[in-house]
C-alpha positions in Angstrom: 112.6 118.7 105.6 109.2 116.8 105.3 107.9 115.1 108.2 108.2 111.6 106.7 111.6 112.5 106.5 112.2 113.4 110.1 110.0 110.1 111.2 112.3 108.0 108.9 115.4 109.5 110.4 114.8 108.4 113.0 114.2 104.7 112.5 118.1 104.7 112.1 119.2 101.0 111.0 122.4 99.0 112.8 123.1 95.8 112.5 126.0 93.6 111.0 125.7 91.9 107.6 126.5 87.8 108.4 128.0 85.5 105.9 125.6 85.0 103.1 124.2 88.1 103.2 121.8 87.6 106.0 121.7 90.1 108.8 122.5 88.6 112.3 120.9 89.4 115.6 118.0 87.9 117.9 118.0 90.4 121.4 115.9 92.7 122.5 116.3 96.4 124.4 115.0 99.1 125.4 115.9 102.3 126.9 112.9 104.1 127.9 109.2 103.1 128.8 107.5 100.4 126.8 104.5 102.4 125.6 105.4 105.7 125.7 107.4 108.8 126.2 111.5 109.1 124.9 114.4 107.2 124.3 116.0 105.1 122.0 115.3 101.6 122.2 116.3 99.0 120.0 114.9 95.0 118.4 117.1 92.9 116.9 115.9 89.5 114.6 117.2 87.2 112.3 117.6 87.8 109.1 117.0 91.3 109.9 119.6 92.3 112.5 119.2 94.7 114.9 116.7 97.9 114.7 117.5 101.0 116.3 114.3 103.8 116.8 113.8 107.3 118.5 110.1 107.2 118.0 107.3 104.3 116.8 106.9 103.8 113.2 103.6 105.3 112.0 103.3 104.1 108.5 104.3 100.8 108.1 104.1 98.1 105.1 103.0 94.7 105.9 103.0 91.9 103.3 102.1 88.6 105.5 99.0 88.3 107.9 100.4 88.1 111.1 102.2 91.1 111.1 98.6 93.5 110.7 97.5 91.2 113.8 100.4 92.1 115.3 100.0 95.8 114.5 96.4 95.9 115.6 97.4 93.7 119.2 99.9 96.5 120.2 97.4 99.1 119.3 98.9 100.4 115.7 96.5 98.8 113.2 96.2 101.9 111.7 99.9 102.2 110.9 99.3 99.1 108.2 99.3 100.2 104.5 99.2 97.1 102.9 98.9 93.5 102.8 100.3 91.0 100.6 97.8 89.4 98.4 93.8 89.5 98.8 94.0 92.9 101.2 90.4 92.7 100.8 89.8 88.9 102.2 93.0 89.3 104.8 91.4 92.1 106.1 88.1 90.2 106.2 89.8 87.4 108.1 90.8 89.7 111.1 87.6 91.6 110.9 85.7 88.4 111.9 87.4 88.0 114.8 87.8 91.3 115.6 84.1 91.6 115.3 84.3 89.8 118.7 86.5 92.3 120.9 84.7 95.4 121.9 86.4 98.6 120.0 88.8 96.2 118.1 89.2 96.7 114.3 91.1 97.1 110.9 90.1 99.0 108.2 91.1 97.8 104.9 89.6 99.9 102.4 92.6 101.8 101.8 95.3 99.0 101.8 97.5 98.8 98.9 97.6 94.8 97.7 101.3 94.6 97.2 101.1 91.5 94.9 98.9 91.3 92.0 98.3 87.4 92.4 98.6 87.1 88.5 101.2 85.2 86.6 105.0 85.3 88.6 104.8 85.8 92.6 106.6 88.9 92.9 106.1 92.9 94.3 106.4 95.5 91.7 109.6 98.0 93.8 108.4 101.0 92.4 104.8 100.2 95.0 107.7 100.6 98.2 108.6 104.0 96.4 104.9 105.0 96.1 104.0 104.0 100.0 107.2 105.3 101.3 106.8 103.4 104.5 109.0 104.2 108.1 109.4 100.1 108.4 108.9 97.4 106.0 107.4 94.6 108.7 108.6 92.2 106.0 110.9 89.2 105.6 113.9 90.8 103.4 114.2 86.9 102.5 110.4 86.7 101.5 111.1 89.5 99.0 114.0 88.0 97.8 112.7 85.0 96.7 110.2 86.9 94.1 111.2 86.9 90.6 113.4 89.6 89.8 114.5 90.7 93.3 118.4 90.1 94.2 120.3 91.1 97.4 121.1 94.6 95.7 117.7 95.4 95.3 117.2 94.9 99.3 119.5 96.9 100.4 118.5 99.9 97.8 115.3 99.6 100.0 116.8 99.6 102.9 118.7 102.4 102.3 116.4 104.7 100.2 113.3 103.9 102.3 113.5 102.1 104.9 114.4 99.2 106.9 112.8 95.5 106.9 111.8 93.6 109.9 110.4 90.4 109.6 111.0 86.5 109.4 108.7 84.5 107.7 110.3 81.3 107.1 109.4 80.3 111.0 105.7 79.4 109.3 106.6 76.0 108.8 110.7 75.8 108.9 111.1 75.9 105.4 114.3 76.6 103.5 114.7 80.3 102.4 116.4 81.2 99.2 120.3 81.1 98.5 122.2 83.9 100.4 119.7 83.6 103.3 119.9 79.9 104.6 123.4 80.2 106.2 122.6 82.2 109.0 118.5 82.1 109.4 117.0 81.3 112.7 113.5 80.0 113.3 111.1 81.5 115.8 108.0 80.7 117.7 105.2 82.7 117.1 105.0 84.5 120.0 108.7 84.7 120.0 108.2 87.0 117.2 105.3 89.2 118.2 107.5 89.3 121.0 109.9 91.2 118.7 107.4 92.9 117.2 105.7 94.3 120.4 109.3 96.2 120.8 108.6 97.9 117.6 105.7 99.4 118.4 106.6 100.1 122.4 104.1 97.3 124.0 105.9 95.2 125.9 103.2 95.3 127.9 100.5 94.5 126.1 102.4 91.8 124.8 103.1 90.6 128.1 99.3 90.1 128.4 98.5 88.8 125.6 100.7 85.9 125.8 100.0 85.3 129.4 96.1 84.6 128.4 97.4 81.9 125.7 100.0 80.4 128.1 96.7 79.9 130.5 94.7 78.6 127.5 97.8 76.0 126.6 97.8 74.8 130.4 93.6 74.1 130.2 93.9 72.3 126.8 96.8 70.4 128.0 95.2 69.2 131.6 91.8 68.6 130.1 92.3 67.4 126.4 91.5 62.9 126.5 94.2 60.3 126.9 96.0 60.1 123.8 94.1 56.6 122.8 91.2 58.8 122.8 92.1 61.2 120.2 91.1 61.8 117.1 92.9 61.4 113.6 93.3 65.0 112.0 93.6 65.9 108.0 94.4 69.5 107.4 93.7 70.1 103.7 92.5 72.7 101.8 90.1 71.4 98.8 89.2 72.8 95.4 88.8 71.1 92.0 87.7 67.7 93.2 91.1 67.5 94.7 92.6 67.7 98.6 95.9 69.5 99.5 96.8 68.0 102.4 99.0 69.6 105.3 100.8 68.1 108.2 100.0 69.4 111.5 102.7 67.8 113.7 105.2 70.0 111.9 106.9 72.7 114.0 106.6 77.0 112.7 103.2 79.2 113.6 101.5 77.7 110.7 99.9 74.9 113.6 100.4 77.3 116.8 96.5 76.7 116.7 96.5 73.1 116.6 99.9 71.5 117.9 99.2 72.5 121.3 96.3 69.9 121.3 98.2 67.2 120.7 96.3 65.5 117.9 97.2 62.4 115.8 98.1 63.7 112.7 96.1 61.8 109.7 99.0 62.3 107.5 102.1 61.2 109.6 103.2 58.4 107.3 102.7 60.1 103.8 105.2 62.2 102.2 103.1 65.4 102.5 105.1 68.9 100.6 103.2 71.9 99.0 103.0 69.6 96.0 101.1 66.7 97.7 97.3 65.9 96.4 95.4 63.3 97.0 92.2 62.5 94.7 88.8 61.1 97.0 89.6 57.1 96.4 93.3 58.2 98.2 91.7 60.5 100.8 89.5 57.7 101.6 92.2 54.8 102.6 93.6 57.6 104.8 90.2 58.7 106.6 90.7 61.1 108.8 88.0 61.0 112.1 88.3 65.0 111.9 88.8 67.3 108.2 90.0 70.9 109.5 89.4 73.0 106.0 92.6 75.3 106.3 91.4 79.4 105.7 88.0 78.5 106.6 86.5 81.8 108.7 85.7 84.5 106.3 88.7 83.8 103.7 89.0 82.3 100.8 86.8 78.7 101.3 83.3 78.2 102.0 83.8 75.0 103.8 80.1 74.8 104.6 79.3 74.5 100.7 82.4 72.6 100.1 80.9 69.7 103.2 77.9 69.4 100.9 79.9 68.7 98.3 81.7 66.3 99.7 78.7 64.7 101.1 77.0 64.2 97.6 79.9 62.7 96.2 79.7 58.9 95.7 83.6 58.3 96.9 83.6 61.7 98.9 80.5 60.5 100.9 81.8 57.7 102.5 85.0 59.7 104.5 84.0 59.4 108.6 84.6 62.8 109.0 82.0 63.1 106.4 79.6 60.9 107.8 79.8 62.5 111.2 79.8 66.1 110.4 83.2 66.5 111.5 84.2 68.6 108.4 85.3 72.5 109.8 86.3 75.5 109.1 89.2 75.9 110.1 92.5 78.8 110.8 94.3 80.7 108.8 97.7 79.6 109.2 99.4 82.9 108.9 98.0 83.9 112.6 99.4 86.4 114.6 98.8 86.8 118.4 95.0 87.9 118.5 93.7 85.2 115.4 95.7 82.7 117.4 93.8 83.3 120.9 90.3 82.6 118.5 91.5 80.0 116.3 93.1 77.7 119.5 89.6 77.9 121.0 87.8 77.1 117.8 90.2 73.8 117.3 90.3 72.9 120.8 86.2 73.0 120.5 86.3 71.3 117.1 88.4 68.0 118.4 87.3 67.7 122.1 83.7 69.3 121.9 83.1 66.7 125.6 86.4 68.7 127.2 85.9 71.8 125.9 82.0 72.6 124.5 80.5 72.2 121.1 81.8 74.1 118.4 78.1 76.2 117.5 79.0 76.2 113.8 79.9 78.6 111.1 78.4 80.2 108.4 80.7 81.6 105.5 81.6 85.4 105.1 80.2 85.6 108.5 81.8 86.8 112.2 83.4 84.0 113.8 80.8 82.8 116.1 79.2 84.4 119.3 79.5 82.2 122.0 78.3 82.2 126.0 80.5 83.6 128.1 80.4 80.4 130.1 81.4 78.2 126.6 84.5 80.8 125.8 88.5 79.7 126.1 89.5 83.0 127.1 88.2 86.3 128.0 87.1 88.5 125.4 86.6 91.6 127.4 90.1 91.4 128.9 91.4 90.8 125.5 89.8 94.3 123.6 91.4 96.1 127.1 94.9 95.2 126.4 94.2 95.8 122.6 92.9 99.7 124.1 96.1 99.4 126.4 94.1 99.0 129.5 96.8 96.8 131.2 
């Protein structure tokens, strides 16, 4: 017997199959320390049911973002094999943060890109084969959705492989595909690094983690202006003379970075789907005070030459948040624990620069940007010990 074969066997999947196909379950347990030594111990999510493992998963497939953040938090970034579209510009995207937490980083260069981003959104099955994973840290759902995947085809992986473990429909509450709606729960994002954290036997770590955002939710909260004094916010991502606006009063992680500060959404009254564009004479009557450019730090916008674009345009020229250099880079919404910690400071700086300092400014492809320690939201030093397991 191999020793990918032992590891696998003992990832050992339970869990009831609920009507519609969708596997029930949303507890955690343990038996056994958090971090370390034996026992079985057990994590249980919706769609995914409940996990049962003898021993953390050491090679593990990751489609969405937040789940290699998650890896690298609890000290397993190594144990990521892939990433869903752009491995290349994903991997950037933590990198620039990372950049800032002493002995903190990903290395991408060998990450399988698990969709081609060509033609139909789908994951060729034969690439699960070829990576033979321990854990799929993907939404079985997710998968489902691409073009010719069915239920049977997610339980052949599951069975030949193994398991899944994910939920990505908590991004922004949208509807998953048929077979998966009936029983689906939505989480928080820290509800599901929470999860996730079990996996990988760091409780702890997760424990910490958290407990630094809880702190930086209580400052933004106490010191952000009166509500009359906030203001207006358009999320949009821009390309081809057009804006794609999103809402940012919407529950799922998607605005764990900028729901917290409480923000009047530009948007509210409109309509706004993944379908919604506006042209300039439409994002004009709107006129946001603030434009937060959506996958801004080292991804897939350079929102620095896309401000002096705007700014040259005769229509484009006139928006406030134009006017008054208040165009930004801004987060990836796909953020697990560690990009959230960076991109709530960077919004919190970007909307209340009296409360909470001046945000210093970005420069594309770059590191997010070094601060004084005095200007910071949170402690980066603490941060890169709990990532070492220094708790």
């Amino acid at each position: 017997m191999t020793e990918h074969a032992t590891r696998r066997e003992a990832l050992k999947y339970s869990g009831m199959i609920a009507a519609g196909g969708v596997l029930a379950g949303c507890t955690v347990s343990e038996s056994g320390d958090s971090t370390a030594g034996e026992g079985e111990y057990s994590v249980s999510m919706v769609p995914v049911g409940e996990l049962s493992f003898e021993e953390v998963p050491s090679d593990v497939m990751v489609y969405s973002l937040l789940y290699a953040d998650m890896a690298v938090a609890y000290g397993h970034g190594d144990a990521v094999n892939s990433l869903g579209f752009d491995a290349a510009s994903g991997g950037n995207t933590l990198s620039a943060y990372y950049d800032r937490l002493d002995g903190v980083s990903f290395e991408q260069d060998d990450l399988t890109q698990l969709n081609t981003g060509s033609g139909n959104i789908s994951v060729d099955e034969e690439l699960f084969y070829e990576l033979d994973s321990d854990l799929h840290l993907v939404d079985p759902c997710l998968v489902r959705s691409f073009d010719g995947w069915d239920e049977s085809d997610i339980t052949e992986i599951r069975e030949n492989i193994a398991p899944w473990f994910g939920n990505v429909y908590s991004r922004s509450h949208s509807e998953p595909p048929d077979g998966c709606r009936q029983a689906y729960e939505y989480y928080t994002l820290w509800e599901i690094a929470e999860r996730v954290a079990t996996v990988f036997r760091a409780s702890d770590r997760y424990e910490e983690l958290a407990s630094i955002r809880q702190e930086m939710v209580r400052q933004i909260e106490s010191e952000r202006p009166p509500e009359s004094e906030r203001p207006t916010v358009g999320a949009v991502i821009f390309m081809n003379d057009t804006f794609y606006p999103s809402r940012i009063d919407t529950p799922g992680f998607s605005n764990a970075h900028v729901r917290p500060l409480g923000a009047e959404d530009a948007f509210a009254g409109d309509d706004v789907t993944y379908e919604s564009s506006y042209d300039y004479e439409t994002m004009l009557e709107i006129d946001p005070d603030v434009i937060l450019h959506q996958y801004g730090i080292a991804s897939y916008y350079d929102v620095g030459s896309i401000t002096e674009q705007l700014a040259e345009h005769p229509v484009a020229s006139e928006l406030s948040a134009v006017e008054n250099g208040r165009v930004y880079p801004s987060a990836h919404p796909v953020q697990g624990p560690l990009m959230n910690l960076f991109q709530l400071e960077m919004t919190a700086k970007q909307l209340y620069p009296e409360q909470f300092g001046e945000w210093p400014g970005y420069t594309h492809g770059e590191p997010y940007p070094e601060m004084p320690e005095g200007e910071r939201l949170f402690d980066r030093d603490r941060v890169a010990e709990i990532v070492a397991g220094e708790i």
